[in-house]
C-alpha positions in Angstrom: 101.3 108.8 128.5 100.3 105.0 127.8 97.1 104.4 126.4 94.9 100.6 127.1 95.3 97.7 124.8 91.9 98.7 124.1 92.6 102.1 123.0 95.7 101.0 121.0 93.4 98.3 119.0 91.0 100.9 117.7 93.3 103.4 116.8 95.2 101.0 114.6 92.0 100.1 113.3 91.1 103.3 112.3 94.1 103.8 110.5 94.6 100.7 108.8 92.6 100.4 105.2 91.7 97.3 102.9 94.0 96.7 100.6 93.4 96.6 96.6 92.0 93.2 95.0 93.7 90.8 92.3 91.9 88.3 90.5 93.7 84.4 91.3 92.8 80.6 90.4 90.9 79.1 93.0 94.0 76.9 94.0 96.0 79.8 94.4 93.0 81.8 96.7 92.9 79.1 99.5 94.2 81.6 102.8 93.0 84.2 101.0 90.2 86.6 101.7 87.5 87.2 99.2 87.4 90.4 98.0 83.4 90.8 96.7 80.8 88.6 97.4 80.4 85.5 95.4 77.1 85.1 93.8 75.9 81.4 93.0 75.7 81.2 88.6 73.4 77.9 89.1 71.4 76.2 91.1 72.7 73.6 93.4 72.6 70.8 92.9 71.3 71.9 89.5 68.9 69.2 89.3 66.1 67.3 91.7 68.1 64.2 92.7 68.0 61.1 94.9 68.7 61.3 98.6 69.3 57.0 98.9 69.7 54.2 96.7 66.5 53.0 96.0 63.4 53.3 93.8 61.7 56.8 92.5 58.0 56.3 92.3 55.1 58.3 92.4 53.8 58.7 95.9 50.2 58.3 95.1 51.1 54.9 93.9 51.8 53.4 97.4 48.6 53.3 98.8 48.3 51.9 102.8 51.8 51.5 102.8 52.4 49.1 100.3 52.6 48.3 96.7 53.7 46.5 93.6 55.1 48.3 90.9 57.0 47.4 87.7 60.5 48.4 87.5 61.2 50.3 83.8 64.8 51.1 84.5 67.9 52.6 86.4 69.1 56.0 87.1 72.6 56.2 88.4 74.6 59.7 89.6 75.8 60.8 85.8 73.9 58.3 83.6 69.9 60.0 84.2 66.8 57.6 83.1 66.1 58.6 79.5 62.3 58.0 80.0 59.7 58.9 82.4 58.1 57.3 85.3 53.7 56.4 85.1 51.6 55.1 87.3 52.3 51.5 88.4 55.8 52.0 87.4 59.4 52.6 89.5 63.0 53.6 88.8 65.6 51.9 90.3 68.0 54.7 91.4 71.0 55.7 93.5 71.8 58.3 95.5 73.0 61.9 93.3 70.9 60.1 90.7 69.0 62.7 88.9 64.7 61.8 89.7 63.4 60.8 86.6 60.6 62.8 84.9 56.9 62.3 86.5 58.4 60.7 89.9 57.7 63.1 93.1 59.4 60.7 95.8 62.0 58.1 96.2 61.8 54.9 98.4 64.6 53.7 100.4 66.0 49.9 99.0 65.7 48.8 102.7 62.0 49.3 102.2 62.1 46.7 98.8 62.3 43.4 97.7 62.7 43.1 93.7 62.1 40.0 92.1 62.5 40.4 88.2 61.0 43.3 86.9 58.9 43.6 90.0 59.3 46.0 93.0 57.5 45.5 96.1 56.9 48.5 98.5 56.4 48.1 102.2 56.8 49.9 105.1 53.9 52.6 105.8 53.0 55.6 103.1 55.4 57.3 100.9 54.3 61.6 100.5 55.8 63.3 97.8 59.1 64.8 98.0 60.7 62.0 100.3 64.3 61.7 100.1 64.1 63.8 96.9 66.6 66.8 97.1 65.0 69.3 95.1 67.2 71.8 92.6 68.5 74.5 94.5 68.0 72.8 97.7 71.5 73.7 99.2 72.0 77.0 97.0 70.1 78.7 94.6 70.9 80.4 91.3 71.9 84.5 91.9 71.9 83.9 95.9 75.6 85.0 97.8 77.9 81.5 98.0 80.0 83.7 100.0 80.1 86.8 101.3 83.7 89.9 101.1 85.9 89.1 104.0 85.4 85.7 104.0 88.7 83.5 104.4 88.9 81.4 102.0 89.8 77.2 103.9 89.1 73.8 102.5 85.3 74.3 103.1 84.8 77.5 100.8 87.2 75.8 98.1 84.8 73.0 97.8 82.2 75.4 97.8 83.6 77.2 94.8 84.7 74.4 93.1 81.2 73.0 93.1 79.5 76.8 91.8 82.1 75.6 88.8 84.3 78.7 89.7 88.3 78.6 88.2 88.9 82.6 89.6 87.9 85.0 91.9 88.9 88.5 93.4 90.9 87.9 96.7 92.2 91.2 98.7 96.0 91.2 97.6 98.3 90.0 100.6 99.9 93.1 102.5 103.8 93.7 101.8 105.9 93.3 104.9 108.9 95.0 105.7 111.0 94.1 109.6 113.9 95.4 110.9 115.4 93.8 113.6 118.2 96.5 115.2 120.7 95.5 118.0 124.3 95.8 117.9 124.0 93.0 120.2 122.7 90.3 117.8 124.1 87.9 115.6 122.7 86.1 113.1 122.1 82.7 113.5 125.3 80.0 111.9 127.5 82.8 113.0 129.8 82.5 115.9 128.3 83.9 119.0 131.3 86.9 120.4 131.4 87.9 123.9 128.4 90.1 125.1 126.7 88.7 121.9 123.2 86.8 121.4 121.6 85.2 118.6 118.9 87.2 116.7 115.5 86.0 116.6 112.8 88.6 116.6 113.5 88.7 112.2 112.4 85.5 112.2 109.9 85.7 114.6 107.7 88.0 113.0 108.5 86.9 109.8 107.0 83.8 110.3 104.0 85.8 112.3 103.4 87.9 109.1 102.9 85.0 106.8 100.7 83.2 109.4 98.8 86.5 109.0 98.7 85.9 105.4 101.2 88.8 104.6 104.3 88.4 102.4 107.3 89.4 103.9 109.3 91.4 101.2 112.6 93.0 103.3 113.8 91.6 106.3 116.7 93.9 107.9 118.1 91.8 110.6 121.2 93.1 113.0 121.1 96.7 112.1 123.3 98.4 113.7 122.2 100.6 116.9 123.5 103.8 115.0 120.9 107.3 114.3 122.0 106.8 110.7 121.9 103.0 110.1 118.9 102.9 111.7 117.1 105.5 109.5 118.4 104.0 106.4 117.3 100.6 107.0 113.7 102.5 107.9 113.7 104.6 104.9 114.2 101.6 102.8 111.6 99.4 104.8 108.8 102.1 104.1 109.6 102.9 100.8 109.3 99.2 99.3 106.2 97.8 102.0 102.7 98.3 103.6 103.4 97.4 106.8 107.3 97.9 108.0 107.8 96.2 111.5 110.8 97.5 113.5 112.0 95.0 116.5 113.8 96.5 119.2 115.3 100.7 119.8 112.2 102.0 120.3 112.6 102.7 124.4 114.2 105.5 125.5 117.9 104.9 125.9 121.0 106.0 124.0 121.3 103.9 121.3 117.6 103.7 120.9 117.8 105.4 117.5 114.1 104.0 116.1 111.7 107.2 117.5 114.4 109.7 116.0 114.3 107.6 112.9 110.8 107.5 112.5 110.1 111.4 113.1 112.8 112.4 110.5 111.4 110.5 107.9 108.1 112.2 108.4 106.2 109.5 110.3 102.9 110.7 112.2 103.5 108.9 115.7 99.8 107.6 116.4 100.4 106.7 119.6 104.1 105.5 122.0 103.8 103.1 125.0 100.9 101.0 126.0 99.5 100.1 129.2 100.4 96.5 128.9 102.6 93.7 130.2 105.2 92.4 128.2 104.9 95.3 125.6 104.7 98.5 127.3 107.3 100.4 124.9 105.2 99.9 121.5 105.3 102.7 119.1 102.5 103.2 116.2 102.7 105.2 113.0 101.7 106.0 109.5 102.9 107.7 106.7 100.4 108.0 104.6 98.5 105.0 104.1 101.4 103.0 105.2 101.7 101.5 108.5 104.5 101.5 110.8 105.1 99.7 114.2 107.8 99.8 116.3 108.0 96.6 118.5 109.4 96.2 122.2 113.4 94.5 121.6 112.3 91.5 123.9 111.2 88.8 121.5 108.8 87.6 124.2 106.6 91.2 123.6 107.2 91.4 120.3 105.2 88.5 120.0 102.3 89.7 122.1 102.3 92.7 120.5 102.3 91.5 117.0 99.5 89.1 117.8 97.5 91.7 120.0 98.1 95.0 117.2 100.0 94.1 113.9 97.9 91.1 113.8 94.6 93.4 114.3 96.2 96.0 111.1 96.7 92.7 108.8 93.0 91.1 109.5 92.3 94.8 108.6 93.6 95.4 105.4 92.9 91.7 103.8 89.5 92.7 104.4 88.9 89.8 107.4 85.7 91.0 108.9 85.0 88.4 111.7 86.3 89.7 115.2 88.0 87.4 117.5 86.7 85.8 120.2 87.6 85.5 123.8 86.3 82.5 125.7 86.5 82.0 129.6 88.3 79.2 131.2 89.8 78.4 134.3 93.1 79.5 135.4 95.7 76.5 136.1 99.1 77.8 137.5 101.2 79.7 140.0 99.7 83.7 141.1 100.3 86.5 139.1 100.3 90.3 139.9 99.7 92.8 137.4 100.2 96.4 138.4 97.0 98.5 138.7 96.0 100.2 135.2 97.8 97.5 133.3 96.8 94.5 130.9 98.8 91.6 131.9 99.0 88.5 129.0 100.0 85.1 129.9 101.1 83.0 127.7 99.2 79.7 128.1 98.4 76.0 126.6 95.1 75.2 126.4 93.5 72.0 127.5 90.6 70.3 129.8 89.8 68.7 133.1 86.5 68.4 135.3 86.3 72.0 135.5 86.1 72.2 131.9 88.5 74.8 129.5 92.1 75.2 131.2 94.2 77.5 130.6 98.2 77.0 131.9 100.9 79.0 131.7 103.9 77.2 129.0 106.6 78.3 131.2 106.9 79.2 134.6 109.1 82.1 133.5 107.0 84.3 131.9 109.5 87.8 131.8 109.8 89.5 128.5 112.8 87.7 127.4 112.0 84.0 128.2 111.4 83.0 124.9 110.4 79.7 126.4 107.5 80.8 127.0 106.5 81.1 123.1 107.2 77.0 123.4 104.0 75.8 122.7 101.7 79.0 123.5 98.4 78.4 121.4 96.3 81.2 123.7 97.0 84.4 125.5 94.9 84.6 129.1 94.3 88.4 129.4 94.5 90.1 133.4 92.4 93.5 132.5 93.2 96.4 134.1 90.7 96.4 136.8 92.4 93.0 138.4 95.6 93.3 140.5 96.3 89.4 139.9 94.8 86.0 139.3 95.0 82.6 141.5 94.5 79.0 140.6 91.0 78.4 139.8 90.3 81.8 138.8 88.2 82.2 135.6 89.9 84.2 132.8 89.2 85.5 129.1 91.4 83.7 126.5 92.4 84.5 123.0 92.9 81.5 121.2 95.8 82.0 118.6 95.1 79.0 116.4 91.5 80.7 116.1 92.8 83.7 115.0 95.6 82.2 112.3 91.9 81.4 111.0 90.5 84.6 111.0 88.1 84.3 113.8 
């Protein structure tokens, strides 16, 4: 009996576990996922420091909004003022500049005139602290930087960078396994035989898995649609990876050998067919603590379901902990029915007009095969179960994929 999309996402949530940690160089940890929270060693910035370019005083020495003061030096960002500032005195400084001893405020330089060794001060009253960034004031010492699960972009890098960090624990990427079967396929460079088509579902989800942050470790492409082939390009898949992804054979015709396969080797189905358009004949597994899909033969629903359920077991077990987001926009394109008790995904370009988010369909053929329809595709528009179709103008949810190549 099928099961919901929604069903079929929290069982392979369930079942899918974090993977072990490695320690990297932050170089090598950007796309990774951090594997324990990273506490701040100092306070930053580490010092109280200038805001602007312009003169550290001390506030009480501006009084009705002007003064004259004597200027006893310079503090630049990396060369500090050796000295200290007193009353009836300034520092000329610029911005990171660390604020000399005994100044509590700085003074913007549009706010000065110098002449010589004199500063004058205008402009209304100075309180202490202005445009002084006190130590600590964007992180301080012992507090979490970042927090396990978090993917690790340009952003975080500079964040570790400045904590003066060289290493960290990331979540180890998952080892993937595919198997592409298909007596029908050839590989592509080859010359195409009658009958024949080229094979791209290896590819595919190869290029899928590492988007996902995975390394692909076996790819098994054109395996022969025989029970014993089949099995022993399985066996081998499972025996080597964390995640082996099988494309095609998992129906229920003759030469659909995967099922078999699977329950020889000692696979514990988890669940076989889904109630979902392209991607009804999806089969889910484990054997022990390794995961095993079997993916619709129709490159077009292998991709949905690798982004809807393989991609869900992969955020899993790097450790991603931020769930992805669905966002309404409005429908752009020709009617589609979806039979009753079925999710229906389109795949669609994003984009605007007066109504605000758009979502359109990349190809007008949108069938299980068209890989044309992958062409451009950066969100899936979702028809739940409890709608029969949509219509232009209708609001829909959309799953961004870009958003969730980032880990959203």
């Amino acid at each position: 009996m099928s099961i919901s999309l929604q069903d079929a996402v929290a069982r392979v949530e369930e079942v899918a576990r974090r993977l072990s940690s490695e320690v990297v160089g932050c170089d090598a940890s950007v796309g990774r996922v951090i594997a324990a929270d990273v506490s701040s060693p100092l306070d930053v910035p580490p010092f109280a420091n200038s805001a602007m370019d312009g003169y550290a005083v001390l506030a009480a020495d501006v009084v009705d909004g002007s003064a004259v003061l004597t200027v006893i030096g310079e503090a630049r960002a990396g060369a500090p003022f050796d000295g200290a500032v007193v009353p009836g005195a300034a520092v000329a400084v610029s911005t990171g500049a660390v604020l000399p001893r005994g100044a509590d405020a700085v003074v913007r330089v549009e706010r000065t005139e110098q002449t010589g060794a004199r500063v004058e001060i205008r402009g209304g009253h100075v309180v202490p602290g202005a445009d002084v960034r006190p130590a600590g004031d964007d992180l301080a010492r012992g507090h979490v930087a970042m927090s396990s699960g978090t993917r690790i972009g340009a952003g975080e890098r500079a964040m570790l960078a400045a904590l003066g960090v060289v290493e960290l624990a990331v979540v180890r990427r998952a080892r993937v396994a595919i198997v592409a079967t298909g007596d029908e396929t050839v590989q592509p460079g080859r010359p195409l035989r009658p009958g024949a088509i080229y094979e791209s579902n290896s590819v595919m989800i190869g290029a899928l898995a590492r988007e996902a942050g995975a390394d692909t470790i076996v790819e098994c492409a054109s395996v022969p649609d025989t029970r014993a082939e089949t099995r022993s390009a399985i066996a081998g898949a499972i025996d080597q990876a964390d995640v082996t992804i099988v494309c095609g054979g998992v129906s229920m015709g003759a030469h659909d050998h995967v099922r078999p396969a699977l329950a020889e080797l000692g696979v514990r189905q988890v669940f076989w067919q889904l109630a979902l358009r392209p991607g009804h004949p999806t089969w889910f597994g484990h054997a022990g603590d390794r995961l095993v899909f079997g993916l619709p033969g129709n490159p077009v629903s292998a991709y949905v379901t690798f982004q809807l359920l393989v991609r869900t077991a992969l955020d899993r077990m790097h450790g991603r902990t931020r769930t992805r987001l669905a966002v309404p926009a409005v429908y752009r394109g020709p009617d589609v029915h979806s039979p009753a008790g079925t999710t229906t995904v389109i795949r669609c370009r994003l984009g605007n007009d007066p109504a605000g988010l758009i979502a359109s369909p990349t190809a007008a053929n949108q069938r299980s095969h068209a890989v044309t329809s992958l062409v451009g595709v950066d969100a899936f528009a979702l028809i739940p179960e409890s709608r029969s179709r949509i219509v232009d103008g209708d609001l829909v949810d959309v799953h961004p994929l870009q958003w969730a190549s980032a880990g959203v």
